[in-house]
C-alpha positions as CSV (number, residue, x, y, z in Angstrom):
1,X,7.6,17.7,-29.5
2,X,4.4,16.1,-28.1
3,X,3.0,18.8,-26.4
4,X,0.4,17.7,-23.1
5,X,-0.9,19.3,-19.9
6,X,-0.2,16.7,-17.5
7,X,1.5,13.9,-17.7
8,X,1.4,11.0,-15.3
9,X,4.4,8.2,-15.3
10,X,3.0,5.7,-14.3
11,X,-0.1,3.5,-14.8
12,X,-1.2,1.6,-11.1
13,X,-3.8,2.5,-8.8
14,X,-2.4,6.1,-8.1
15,X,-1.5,7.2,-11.4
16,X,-4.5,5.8,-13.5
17,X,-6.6,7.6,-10.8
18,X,-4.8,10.9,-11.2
19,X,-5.2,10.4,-14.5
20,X,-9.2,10.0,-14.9
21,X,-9.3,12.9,-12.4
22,X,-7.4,14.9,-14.9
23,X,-9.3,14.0,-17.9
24,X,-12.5,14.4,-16.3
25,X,-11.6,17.8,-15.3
26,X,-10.9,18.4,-19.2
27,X,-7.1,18.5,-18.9
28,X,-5.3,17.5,-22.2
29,X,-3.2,14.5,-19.8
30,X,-1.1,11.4,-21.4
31,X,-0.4,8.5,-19.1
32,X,2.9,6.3,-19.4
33,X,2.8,2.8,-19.1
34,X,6.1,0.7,-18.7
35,X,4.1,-2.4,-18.8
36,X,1.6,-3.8,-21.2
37,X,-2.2,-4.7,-19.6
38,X,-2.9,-7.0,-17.9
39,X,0.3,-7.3,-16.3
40,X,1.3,-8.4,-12.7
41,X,2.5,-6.4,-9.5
42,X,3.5,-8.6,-6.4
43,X,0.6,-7.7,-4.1
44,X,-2.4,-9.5,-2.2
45,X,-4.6,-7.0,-4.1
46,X,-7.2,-6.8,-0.8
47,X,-9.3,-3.5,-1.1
48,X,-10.6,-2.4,1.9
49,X,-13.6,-0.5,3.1
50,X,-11.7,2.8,2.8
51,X,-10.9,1.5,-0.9
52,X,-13.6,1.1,-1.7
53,X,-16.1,4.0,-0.6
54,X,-13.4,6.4,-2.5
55,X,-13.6,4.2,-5.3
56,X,-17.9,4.8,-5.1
57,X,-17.0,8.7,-4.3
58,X,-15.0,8.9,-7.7
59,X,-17.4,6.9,-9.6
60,X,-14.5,4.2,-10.2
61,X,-16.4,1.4,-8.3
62,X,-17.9,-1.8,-10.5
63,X,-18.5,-5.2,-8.8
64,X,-16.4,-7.0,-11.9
65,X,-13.0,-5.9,-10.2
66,X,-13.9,-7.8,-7.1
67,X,-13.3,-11.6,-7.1
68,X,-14.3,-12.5,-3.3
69,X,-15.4,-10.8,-0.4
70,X,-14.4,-11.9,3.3
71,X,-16.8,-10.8,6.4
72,X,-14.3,-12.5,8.7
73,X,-10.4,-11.6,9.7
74,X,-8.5,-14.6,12.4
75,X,-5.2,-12.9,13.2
76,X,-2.8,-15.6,15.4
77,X,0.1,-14.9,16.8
78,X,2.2,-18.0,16.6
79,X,5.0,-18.2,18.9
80,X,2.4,-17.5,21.4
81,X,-0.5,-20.0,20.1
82,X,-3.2,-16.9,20.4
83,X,-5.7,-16.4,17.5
84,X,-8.5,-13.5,17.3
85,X,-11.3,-14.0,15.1
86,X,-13.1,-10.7,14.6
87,X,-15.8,-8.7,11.7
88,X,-13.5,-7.2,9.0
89,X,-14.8,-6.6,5.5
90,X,-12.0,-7.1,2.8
91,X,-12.4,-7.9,-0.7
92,X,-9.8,-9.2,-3.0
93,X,-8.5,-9.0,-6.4
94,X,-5.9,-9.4,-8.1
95,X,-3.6,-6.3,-9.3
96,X,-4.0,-8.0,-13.4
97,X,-7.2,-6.8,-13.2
98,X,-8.0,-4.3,-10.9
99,X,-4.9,-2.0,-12.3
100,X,-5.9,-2.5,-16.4
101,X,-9.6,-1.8,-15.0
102,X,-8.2,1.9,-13.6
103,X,-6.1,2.8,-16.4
104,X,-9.0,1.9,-18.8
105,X,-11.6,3.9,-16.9
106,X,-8.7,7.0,-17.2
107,X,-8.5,6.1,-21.2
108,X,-12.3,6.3,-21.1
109,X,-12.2,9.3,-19.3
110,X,-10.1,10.9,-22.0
111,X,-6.5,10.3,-20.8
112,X,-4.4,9.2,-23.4
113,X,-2.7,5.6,-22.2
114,X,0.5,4.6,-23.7
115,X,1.6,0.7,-22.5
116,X,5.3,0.0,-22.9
117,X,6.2,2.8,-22.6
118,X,8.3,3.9,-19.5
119,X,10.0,7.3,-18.8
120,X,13.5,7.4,-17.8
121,X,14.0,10.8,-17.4
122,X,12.0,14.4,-16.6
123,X,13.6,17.6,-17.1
124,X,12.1,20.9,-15.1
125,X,11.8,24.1,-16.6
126,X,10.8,27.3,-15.6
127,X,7.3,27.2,-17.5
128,X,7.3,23.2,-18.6
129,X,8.5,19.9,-17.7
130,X,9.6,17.7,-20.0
131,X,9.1,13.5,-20.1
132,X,11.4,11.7,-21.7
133,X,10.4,8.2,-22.9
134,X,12.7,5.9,-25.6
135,X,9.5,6.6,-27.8
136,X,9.2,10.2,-27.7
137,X,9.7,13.2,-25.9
138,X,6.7,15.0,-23.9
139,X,6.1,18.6,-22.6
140,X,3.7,19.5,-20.0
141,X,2.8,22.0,-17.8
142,X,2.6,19.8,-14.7
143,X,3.9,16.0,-14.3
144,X,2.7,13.5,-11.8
145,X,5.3,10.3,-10.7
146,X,3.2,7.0,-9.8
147,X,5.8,4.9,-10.3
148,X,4.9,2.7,-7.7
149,X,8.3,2.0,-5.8
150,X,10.3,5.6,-5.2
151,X,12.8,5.7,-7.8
152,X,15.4,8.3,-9.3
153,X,12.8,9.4,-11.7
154,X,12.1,11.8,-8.9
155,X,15.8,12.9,-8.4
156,X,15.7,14.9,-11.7
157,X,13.2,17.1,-10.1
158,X,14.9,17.6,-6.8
159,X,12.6,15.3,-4.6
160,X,14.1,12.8,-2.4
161,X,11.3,10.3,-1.1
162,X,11.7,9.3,2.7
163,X,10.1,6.0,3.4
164,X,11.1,2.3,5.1
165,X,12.0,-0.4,3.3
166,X,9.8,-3.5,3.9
167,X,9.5,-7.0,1.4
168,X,7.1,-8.4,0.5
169,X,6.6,-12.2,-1.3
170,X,3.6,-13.5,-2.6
171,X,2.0,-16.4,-4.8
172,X,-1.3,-17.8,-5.7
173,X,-2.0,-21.2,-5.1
174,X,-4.9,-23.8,-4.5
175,X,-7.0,-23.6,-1.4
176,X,-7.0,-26.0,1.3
177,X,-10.4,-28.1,1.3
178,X,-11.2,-26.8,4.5
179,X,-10.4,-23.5,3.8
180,X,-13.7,-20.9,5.5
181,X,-13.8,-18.4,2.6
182,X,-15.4,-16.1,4.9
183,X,-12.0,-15.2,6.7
184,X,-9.1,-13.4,5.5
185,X,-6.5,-14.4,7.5
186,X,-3.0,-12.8,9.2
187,X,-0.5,-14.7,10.9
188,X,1.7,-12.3,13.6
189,X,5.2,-13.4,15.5
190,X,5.8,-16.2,13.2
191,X,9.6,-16.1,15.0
192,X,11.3,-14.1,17.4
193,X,11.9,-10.5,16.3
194,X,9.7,-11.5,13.0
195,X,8.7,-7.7,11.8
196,X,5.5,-8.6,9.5
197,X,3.0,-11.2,8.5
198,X,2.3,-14.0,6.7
199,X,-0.9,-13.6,5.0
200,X,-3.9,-15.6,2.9
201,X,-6.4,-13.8,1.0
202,X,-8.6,-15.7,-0.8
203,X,-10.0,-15.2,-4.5
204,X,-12.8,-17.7,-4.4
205,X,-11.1,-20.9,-6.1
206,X,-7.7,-20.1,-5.3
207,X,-5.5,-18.0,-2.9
208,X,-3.1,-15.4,-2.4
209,X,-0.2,-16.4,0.2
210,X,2.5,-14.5,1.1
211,X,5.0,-12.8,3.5
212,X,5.9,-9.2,4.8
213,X,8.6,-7.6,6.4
214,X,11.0,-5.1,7.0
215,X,14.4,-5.1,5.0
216,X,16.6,-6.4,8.1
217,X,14.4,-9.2,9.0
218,X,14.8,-10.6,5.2
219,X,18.1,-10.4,5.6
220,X,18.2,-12.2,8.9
221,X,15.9,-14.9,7.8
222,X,17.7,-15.6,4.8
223,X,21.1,-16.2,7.0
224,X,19.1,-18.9,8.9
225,X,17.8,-20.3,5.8
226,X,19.0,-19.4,2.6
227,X,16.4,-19.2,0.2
228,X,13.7,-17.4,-0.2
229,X,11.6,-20.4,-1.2
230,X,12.8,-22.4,2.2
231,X,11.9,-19.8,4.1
232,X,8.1,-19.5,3.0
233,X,8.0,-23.9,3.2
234,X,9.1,-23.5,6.6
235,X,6.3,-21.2,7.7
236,X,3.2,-23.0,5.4
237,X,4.8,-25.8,7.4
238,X,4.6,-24.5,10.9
239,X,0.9,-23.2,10.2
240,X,-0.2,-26.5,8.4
241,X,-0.7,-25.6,5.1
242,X,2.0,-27.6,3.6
243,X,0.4,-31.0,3.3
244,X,-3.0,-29.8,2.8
245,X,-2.6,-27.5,-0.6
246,X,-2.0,-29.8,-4.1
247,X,1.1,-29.5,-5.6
248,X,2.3,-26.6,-3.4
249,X,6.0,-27.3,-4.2
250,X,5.0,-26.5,-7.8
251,X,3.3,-22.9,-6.9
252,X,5.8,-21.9,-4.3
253,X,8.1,-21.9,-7.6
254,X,6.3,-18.9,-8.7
255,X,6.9,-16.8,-5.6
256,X,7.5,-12.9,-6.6
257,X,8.7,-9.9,-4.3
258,X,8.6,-6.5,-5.0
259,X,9.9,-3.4,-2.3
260,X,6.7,-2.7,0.0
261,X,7.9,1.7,0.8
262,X,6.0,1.6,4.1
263,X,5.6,5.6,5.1
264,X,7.9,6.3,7.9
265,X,8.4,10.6,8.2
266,X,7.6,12.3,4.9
267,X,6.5,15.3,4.8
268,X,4.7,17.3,1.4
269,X,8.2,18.8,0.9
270,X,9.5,15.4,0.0
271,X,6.5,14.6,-2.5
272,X,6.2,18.3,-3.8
273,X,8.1,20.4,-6.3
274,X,7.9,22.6,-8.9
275,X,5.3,21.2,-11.6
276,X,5.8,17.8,-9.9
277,X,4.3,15.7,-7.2
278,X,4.9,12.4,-6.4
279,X,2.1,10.1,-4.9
280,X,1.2,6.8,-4.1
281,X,3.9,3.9,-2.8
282,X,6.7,6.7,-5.0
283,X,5.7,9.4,-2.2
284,X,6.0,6.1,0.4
285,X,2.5,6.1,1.3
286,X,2.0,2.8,2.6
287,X,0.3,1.9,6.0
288,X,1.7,-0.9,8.6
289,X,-0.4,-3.2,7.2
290,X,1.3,-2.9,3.5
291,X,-1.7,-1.6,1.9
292,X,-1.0,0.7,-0.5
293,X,-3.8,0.9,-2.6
294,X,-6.0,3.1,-0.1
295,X,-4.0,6.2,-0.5
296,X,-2.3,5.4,-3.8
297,X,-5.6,6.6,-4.8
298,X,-6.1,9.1,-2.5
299,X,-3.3,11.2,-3.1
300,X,-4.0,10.9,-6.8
301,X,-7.5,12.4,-6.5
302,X,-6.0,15.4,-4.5
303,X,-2.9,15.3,-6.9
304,X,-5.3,15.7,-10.2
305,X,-7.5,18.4,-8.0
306,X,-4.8,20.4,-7.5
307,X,-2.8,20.5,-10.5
308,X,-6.6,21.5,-12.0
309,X,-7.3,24.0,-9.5
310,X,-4.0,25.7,-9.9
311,X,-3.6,25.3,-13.9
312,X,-5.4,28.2,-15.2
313,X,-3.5,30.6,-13.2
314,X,-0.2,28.6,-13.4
315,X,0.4,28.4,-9.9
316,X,2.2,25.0,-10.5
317,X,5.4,26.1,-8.2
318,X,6.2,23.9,-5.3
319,X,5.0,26.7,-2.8
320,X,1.6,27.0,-4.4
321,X,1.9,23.0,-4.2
322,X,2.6,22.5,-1.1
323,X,-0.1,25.5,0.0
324,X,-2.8,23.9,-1.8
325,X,-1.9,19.7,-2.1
326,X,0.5,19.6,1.0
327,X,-2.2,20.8,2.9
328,X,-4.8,18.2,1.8
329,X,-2.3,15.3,1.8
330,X,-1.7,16.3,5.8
331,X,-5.0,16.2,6.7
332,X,-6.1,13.3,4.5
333,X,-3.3,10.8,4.7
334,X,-0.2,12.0,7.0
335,X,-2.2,12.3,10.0
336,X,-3.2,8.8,9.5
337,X,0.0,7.6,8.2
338,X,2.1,9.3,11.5
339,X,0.8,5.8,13.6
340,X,1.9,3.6,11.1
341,X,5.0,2.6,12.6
342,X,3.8,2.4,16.4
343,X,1.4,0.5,15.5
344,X,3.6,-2.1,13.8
345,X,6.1,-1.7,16.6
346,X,3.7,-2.5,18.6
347,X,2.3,-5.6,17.1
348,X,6.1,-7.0,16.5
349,X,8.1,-5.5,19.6
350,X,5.3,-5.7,22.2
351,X,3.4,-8.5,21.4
352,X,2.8,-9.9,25.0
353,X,1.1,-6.5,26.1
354,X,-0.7,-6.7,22.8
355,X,-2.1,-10.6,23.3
356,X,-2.6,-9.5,27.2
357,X,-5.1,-6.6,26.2
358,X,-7.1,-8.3,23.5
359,X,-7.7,-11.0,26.1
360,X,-9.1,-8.3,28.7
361,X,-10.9,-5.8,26.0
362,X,-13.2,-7.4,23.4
363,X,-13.4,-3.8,22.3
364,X,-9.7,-4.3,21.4
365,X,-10.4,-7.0,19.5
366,X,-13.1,-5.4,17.6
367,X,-11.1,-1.9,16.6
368,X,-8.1,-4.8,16.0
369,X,-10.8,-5.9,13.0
370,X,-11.7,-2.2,12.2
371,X,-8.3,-1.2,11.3
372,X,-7.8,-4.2,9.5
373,X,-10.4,-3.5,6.7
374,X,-9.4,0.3,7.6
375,X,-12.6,1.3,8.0
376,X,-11.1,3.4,10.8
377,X,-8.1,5.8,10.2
378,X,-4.9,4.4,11.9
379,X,-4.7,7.5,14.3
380,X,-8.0,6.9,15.5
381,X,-6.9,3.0,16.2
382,X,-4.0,3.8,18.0
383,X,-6.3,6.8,20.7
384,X,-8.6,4.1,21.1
385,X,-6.2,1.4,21.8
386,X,-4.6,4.0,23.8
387,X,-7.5,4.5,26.3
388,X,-8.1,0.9,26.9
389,X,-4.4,0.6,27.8
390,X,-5.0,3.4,30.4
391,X,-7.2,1.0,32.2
392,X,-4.8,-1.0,32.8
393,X,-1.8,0.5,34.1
394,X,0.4,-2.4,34.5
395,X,0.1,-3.6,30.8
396,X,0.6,0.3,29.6
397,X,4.1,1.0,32.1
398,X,5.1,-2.5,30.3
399,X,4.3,-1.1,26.6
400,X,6.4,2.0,27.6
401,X,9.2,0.6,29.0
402,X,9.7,-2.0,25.8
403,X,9.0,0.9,23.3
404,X,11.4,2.7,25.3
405,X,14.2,-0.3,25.7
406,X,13.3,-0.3,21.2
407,X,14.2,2.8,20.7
408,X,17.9,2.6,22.8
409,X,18.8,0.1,20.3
């Protein structure tokens, strides 16, 4: 039997960081790979300010993993004809290459990367876990899932990951001649009750489009009209984009969706047990936005820092865990993570109050472009918000009593 002292299922932007962290900390650690590099994950692959500085804090960062960067967000809300043009900072990528860029730098590091080859089973013991791949079987002291979207992987150790189930569609495609590169750009209230965004980030000569939203709104949308693909035509065509990119029809054939495990109520008990934790979009740590990536890497910096902390004395049991990592991942990410779904509420069930105070507060419209690139924590976003609401009592009794007619239904 392969014997290792982590291992980490899972090769993306959380596990390839845990990974390097591991290595560089001088842990024997192997890192699973269902995949082979470069390979592609449905995803608008924008890294945002908070991305990046923790990518510069882990020494991670290099300017060949960023294809463009945007100084400028518009976010319109469409039913309502109102557009917001505002300073945001997001670069883009694409998940081919900024994922096989991690997972190399955690090779580098010393972590042993295994491509295609997925586990499909862990087994806990008192002293060990054991990995179980088609290949091989591993043992390990400590095991970390980054499987991306929660799956039963984590069952076998007793976790059950809480999180919200939202879609997301994407595709690249041509850009429009007159496309500004300096804007990314977000498209709110596409249709009544629509719960997400249609998005385009651009990569310099071409463009990611695509669509988010909650599971029951898919479902809803694809009632009125049937396929996916119709669906997507029929908003390019309501915001203009359909006549002016070449050969859409032939891109929009490419469309790919993947489960977006937005964080709804988790606590470090559901990511946490013994010799396991599970991180990143498995742990559902996923903000409003859908970005992921942020604290995909976060919690595998303070997943690899406390499996090392802990490993000499063994203290790998989920009480030690949840003492030493559940504290950090409350502090660090929950308390962020716990305004996640107001704010989306907001956005999609209040959107009039919304539009009303970004019209009065160009401060509004300013942390509105903060949040976006998330160079502001999402808790902070939502007290500021807050106190510019409280000047106007009107358009905050209005937010209450819709939030409050939401949550009767």
């Amino acid at each position: 039997m392969n014997m290792y002292e982590a291992v980490v299922i899972g090769a993306g932007p959380a596990g390839s960081t845990a990974a390097y962290v591991l290595a560089k900390r001088g842990l024997k650690t192997l890192l699973l790979e269902k995949y082979k590099f470069p390979r592609h994950k449905s995803c608008a692959a924008g890294i945002s300010v908070y991305t990046k500085n923790l990518l510069k804090e882990l020494g991670l960062y290099s300017d060949k993993i960023i294809l463009h960067e945007t100084t400028k967000a518009k976010l319109t809300f469409v039913r309502y004809n109102k557009t917001y043009e505002m300073k945001s900072l997001i670069a883009t990528s694409t998940r081919e290459l900024f994922d096989e860029y991690l997972a190399k730098q955690a090779e580098r590091a010393g972590a042993e990367l295994h491509e295609e080859e997925p586990a499909y089973k862990i087994s806990v013991g008192k002293n060990y876990v054991e990995v179980y791949t088609k290949k091989s079987t591993y043992k390990c002291k400590a095991c970390i899932i980054a499987c991306g979207v929660p799956e039963k992987l984590s069952s076998y150790a007793g976790i059950k990951t809480v999180y919200g189930k939202a879609l997301a569609f994407e595709f690249d495609a041509p850009l429009s001649e007159d496309y500004d590169l300096d804007y990314t750009l977000f498209y709110y209230a596409l249709e009544k009750d629509y719960a997400g965004y249609f998005w385009i980030f651009p990569k310099k000569d071409f463009a990611n489009y695509g669509v988010g939203s909650w599971l029951n709104t898919v479902v809803q949308l694809k009632k009125k009209y049937g396929y996916l693909q119709k669906w997507v035509e029929a908003a390019m065509k309501t915001l203009g984009y359909w006549d002016k990119i070449p050969e859409v029809e032939k891109y929009l054939k490419e469309i790919r969706g993947a489960i977006v495990p937005v964080y709804t109520e988790a606590k470090p008990e559901n990511m946490i047990a013994d010799r396991v934790l599970v991180i990143g979009d498995s742990a559902g740590l996923v903000r409003h936005t859908g970005e992921g990536i942020c604290f995909a890497i976060e919690s595998g910096k303070l997943a690899a820092e406390a499996i090392a902390d802990l490993f000499e004395e063994d203290k790998l049991d989920k009480e030690s865990l949840i003492k030493y990592y559940g504290a950090k991942i409350e502090r660090n990410i929950l308390s962020e993570l716990k305004y996640t779904t107001r704010i989306a509420d907001a956005l999609t069930y209040c959107t009039g109050v919304v539009i009303d105070l970004l019209d009065k507060e160009p401060k509004a419209v300013e942390l509105l472009g903060k949040t976006l690139e998330h160079s502001i924590p999402d808790n902070v976003y939502y007290e500021e918000t807050k106190k510019l609401l409280k000047k106007h009592p009107f358009l905050l009794m209005k937010m209450l009593k819709m939030y409050l007619r939401r949550r009767k239904y």
